[in-house]
C-alpha positions as CSV (number, residue, x, y, z in Angstrom):
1,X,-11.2,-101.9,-76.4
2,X,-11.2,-103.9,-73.2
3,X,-8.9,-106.8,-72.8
4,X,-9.7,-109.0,-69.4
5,X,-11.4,-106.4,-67.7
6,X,-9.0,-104.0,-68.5
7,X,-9.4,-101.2,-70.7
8,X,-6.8,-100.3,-73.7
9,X,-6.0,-97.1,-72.5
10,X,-6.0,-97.7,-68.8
11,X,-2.8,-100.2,-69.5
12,X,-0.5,-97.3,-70.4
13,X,-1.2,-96.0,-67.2
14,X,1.2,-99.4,-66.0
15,X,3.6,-99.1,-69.8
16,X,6.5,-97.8,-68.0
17,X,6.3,-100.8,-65.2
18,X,5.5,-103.5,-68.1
19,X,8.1,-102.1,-71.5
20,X,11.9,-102.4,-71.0
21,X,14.8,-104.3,-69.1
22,X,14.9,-102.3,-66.0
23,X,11.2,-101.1,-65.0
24,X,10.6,-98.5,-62.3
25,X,8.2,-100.1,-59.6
26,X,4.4,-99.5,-60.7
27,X,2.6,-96.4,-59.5
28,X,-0.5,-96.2,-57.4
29,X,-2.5,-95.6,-60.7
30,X,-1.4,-98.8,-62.0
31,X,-2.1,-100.7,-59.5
32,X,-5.2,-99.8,-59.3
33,X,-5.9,-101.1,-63.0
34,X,-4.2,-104.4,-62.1
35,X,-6.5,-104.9,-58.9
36,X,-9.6,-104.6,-61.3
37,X,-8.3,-106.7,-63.9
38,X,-8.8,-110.3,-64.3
39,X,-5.7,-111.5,-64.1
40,X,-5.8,-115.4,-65.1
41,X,-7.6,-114.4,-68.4
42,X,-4.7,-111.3,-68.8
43,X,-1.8,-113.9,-68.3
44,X,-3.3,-116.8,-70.9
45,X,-2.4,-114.1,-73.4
46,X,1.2,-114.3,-72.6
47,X,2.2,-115.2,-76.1
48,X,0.4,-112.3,-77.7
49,X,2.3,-109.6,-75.0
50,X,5.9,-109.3,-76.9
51,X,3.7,-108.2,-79.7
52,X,2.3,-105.3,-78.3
53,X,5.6,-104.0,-76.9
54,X,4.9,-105.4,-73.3
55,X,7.7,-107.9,-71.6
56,X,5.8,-110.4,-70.1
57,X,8.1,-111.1,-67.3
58,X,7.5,-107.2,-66.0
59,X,3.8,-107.8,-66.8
60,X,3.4,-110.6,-64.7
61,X,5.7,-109.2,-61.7
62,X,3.1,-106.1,-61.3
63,X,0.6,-108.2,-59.4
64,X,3.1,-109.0,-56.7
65,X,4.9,-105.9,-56.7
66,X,1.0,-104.1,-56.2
67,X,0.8,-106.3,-53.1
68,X,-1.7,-109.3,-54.8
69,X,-1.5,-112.9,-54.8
70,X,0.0,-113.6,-58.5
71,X,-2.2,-116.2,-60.6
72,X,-0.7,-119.8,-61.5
73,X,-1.3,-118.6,-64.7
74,X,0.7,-115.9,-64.7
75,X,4.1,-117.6,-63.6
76,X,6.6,-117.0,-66.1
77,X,9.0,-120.5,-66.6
């Protein structure tokens, strides 16, 4: 199953940095699957996120916190 140029099971690589009220910083691993994703398309599914456990706030923080310019889409209001 891939998702925006990510695949399934290469996002639990990041479920620690994107689950939770308090996530640890994202490891290397991680942000190496958020540097190949594609971003923009991952963020229009915003709604969808709470769904599969993920807090979009923490998802949409990793791009930053992995060094990357964070998509308009992705800005969290």
């Amino acid at each position: 199953h891939v998702l925006c140029d990510i695949e399934s099971n290469k996002l639990n690589l990041c479920f620690e940095a994107i689950t939770g009220n308090h996530p640890p910083k994202p490891n290397e691993k991680c942000c190496e699957v958020v540097k190949h994703a594609n971003l923009p398309c991952f963020c229009r599914y915003k709604s969808v996120l709470p769904a599969l456990g993920i807090n979009p706030a923490n998802a949409f923080a990793l791009p930053h916190k992995c060094g990357l310019k964070t998509p308009p889409e992705c800005r969290v209001i």
